[in-house]
C-alpha positions in Angstrom: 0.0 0.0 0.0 1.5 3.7 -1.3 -0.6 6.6 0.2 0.1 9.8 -1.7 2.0 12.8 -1.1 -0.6 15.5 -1.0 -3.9 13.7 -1.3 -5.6 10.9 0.7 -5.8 8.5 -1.9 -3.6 4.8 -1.8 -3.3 2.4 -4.1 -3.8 -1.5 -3.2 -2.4 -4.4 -5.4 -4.8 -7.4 -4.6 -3.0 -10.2 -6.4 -6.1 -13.1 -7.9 -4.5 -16.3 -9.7 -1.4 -15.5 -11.7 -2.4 -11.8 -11.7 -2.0 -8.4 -9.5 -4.7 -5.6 -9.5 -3.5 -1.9 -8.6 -6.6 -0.1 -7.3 -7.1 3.3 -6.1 -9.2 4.7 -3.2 -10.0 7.0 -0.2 -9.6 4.2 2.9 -12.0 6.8 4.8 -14.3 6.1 2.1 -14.3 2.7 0.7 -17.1 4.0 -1.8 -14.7 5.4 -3.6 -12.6 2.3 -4.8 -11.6 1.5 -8.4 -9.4 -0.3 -10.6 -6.9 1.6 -11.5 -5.1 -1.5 -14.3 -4.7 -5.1 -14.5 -1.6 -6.5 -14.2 0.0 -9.4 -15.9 1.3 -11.9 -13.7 2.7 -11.9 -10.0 5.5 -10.1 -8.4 4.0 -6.7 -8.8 4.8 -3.8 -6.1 4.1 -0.5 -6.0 6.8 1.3 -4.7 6.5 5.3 -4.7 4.8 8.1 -6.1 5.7 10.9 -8.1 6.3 14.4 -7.0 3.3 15.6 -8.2 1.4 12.4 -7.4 0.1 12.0 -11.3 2.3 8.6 -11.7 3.0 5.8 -9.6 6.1 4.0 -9.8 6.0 -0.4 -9.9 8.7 -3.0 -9.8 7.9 -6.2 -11.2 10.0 -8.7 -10.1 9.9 -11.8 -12.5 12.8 -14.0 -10.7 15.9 -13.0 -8.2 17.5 -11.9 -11.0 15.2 -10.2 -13.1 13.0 -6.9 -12.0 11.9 -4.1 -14.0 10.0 -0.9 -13.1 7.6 1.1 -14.6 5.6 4.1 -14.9 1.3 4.0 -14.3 -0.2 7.1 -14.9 -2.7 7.5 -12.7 -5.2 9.4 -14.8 -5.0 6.9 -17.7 -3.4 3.7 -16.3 -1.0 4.3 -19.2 2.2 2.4 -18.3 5.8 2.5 -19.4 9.0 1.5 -18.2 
């Protein structure tokens, strides 16, 4: 769980079968909760926000030896590495 810098919001990663779901939402308001992006496969982690809290930064960790992290925008779950 990564709360934000200036906001209230968090995102979760729920992991379901071989896959990870990054949500967003207010925990004072559980009403607000939504799927931010589906992720591929396990060994997702969200790690840190941006500065100005428009991106949130992932590692996926595929073995010991092999990690990579990436880039979700948070307005259009757009993701790069």
């Amino acid at each position: 769980m990564v709360f934000e810098r200036r906001s209230d919001r968090v995102y979760v990663h729920a992991a379901h079968g071989k896959d990870t779901d990054l949500w967003v939402m207010n925990p004072s308001d559980p009403k607000t909760d939504h799927l931010l992006t589906q992720l591929a496969g396990g060994g997702w982690q969200p790690l840190d926000w941006s500065p100005d809290d428009k991106r949130i930064l992932l590692e996926e960790e595929l073995s010991i030896n092999e990690s990579y992290l990436w880039l979700v925008d948070t307005a259009t779950a757009r993701r790069r590495n």
